[in-house]
N, C-alpha and C positions, 0 to 999 in steps of 0.2 A: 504494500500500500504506500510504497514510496515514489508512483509516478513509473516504475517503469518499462523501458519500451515494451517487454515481452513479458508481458503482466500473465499469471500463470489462472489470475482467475479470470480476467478478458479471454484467456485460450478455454476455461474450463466452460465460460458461459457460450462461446460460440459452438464449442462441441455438442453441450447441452442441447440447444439450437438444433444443431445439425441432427441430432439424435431424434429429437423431438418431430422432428420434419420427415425425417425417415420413417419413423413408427409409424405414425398416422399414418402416409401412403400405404405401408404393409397394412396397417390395419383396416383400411381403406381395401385395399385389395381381396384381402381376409374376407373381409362381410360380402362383398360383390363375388366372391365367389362360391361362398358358403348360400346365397340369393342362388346362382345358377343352381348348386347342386340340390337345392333345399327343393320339397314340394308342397310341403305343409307353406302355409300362410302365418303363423308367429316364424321368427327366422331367432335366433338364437344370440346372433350377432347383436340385432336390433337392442337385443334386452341389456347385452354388458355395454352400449354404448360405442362400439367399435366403429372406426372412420373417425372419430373425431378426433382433436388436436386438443394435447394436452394443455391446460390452463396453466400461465407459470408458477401460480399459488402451490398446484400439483409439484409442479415438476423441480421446483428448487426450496419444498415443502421443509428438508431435513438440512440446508445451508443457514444459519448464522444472516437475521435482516441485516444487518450492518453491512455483512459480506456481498445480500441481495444487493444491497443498495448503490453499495460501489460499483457491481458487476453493470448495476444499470446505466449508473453515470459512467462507467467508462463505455459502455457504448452508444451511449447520446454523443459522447464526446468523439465515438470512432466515427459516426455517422456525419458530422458538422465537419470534422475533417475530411471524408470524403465529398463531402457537397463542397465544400470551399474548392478543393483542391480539382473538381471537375469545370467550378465556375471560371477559374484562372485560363481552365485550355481554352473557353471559349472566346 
C-alpha cells in the first residue's frame, strides 16, 4: 500500500475480475446446455441461479474492506490513467 507500480492486490483484483468473467460464461454455458439436454420444464440451473455474474459483495466477501477499498481506488485510478493516456494520442 505504498503506491507501487506492480501492486500485488491491483494484480489480485484484476485476476479476480478475470475469474469472475470467466465463471459466469461457463456458467452461462452450463445452464444453456443443461436447457438443451433438459425436457422437463423446471430446469435445475434456473433454481441455483446459474448465468449470472457474481456481485463483488460475493466475490471479494472474505478480503479485509480496507483492502476492498484500495483495490477499488487503484482501479478508478488505472482507468483515469488509461483515458488520459488515450486522450493525448488523439
Amino acid at each position: 500500500m505504498s503506491g507501487c507500480v506492480n501492486c500485488v492486490w491491483e494484480r489480485f483484483c484484476e485476476e479476480m475480475d478475470e475469474w469472475a468473467a470467466a465463471n459466469a460464461e461457463a456458467q452461462k454455458r452450463l445452464a444453456e446446455k443443461g436447457q438443451a439436454d433438459s425436457t422437463s420444464s423446471t430446469d435445475a440451473s434456473t433454481k441455483d441461479g446459474l448465468g449470472e455474474r457474481m456481485d463483488e459483495d460475493a466475490l471479494y466477501r472474505d478480503v479485509p474492506v480496507g483492502i476492498r477499498e484500495f483495490m477499488k481506488h487503484g482501479k478508478r485510478l488505472k482507468e483515469q490513467r488509461k483515458k488520459m493516456s488515450t486522450q493525448q494520442r488523439i
